[in-house]
N, C-alpha and C positions, 0 to 999 in steps of 0.2 A: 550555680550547681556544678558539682565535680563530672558528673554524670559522661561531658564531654571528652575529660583526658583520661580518665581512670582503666577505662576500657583498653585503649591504647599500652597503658602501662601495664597493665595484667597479661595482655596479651604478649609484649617485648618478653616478660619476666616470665612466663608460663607455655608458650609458644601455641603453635596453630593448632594443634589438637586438643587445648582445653577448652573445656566447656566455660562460656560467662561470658553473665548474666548482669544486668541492669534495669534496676528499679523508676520506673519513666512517669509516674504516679500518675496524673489527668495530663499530661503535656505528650502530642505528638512532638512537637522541635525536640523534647530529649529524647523521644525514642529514633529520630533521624539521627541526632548526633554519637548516641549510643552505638548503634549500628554499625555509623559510616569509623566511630575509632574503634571497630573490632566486638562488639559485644556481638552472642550467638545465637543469644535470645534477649525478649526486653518482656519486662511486668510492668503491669499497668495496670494501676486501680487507688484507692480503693474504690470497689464500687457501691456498698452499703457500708452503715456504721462496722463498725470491727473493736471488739476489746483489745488486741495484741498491738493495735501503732493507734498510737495518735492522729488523726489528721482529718482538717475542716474540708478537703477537699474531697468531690466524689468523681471518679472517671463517670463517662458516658459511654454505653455498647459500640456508638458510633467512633471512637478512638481504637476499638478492634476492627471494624471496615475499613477505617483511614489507613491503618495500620498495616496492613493485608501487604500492601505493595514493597512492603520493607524488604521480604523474602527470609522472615527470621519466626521461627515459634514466637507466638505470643502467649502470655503466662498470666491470666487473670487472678487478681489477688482482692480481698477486701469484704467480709460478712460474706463466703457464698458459703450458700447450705443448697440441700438438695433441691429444696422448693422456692431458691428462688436463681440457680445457675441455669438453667435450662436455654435464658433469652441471652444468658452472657455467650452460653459454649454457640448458639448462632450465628452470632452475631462476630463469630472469629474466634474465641477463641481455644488455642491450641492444646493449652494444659490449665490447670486450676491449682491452685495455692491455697491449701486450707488449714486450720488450726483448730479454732473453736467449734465450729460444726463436728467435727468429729472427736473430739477431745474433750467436750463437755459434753455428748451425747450417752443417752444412756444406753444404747446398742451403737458403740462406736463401729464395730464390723460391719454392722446394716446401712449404716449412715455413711460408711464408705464404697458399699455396693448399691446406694441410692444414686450416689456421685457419678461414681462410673457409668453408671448404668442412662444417665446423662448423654453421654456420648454417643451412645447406639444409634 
């Protein structure tokens, strides 16, 4: 996985005040490696089916506790809708990554103040 140098190079090329970001999917080692080469935040997930990526794997909530110590936003990504992010945003995490929840909803506004409204 590139996951390791990428961050490093983004960062030389873009410098200390940009923001980025790495994709750390069910693996804490990429979210330590992301980190330690410069990323500012790390996503991790998915954590339900998702139509917009492909992928057999699922994160566990417990990869955002593990995660906590890193000292970076963590950015859950993967199937969250309103009714079922609730134990994700607990369990750590920082921000939410969404697409089809609100994008195929049929009160996209509501379904994005259902989200937020998560966080409370």
């Amino acid at each position: 996985m590139t996951t390791r140098c990428w961050p490093r190079r983004a960062r030389a090329l873009l410098g200390a005040e940009a923001i980025i970001g790495a994709s750390c999917y069910d693996q804490l080692a990429n979210a330590e490696k992301a980190v330690a080469a410069g990323a500012s935040y790390v996503a991790v997930g998915a954590f339900f089916p998702t139509t917009t990526k492909i992928t057999s794997s699922r994160a566990h909530p417990d990869l955002l506790r593990q995660s906590a110590a890193l000292g970076v936003p963590r950015v859950a990504i993967g199937g969250l809708t309103p009714d079922n992010v609730g134990p994700i945003i607990d369990a750590g995490a920082d921000l939410v990554a969404v697409v089809s929840s609100v994008f195929a909803a049929e009160d996209p506004v509501a379904t994005q103040h259902a989200l937020l409204a998560q966080f409370a």
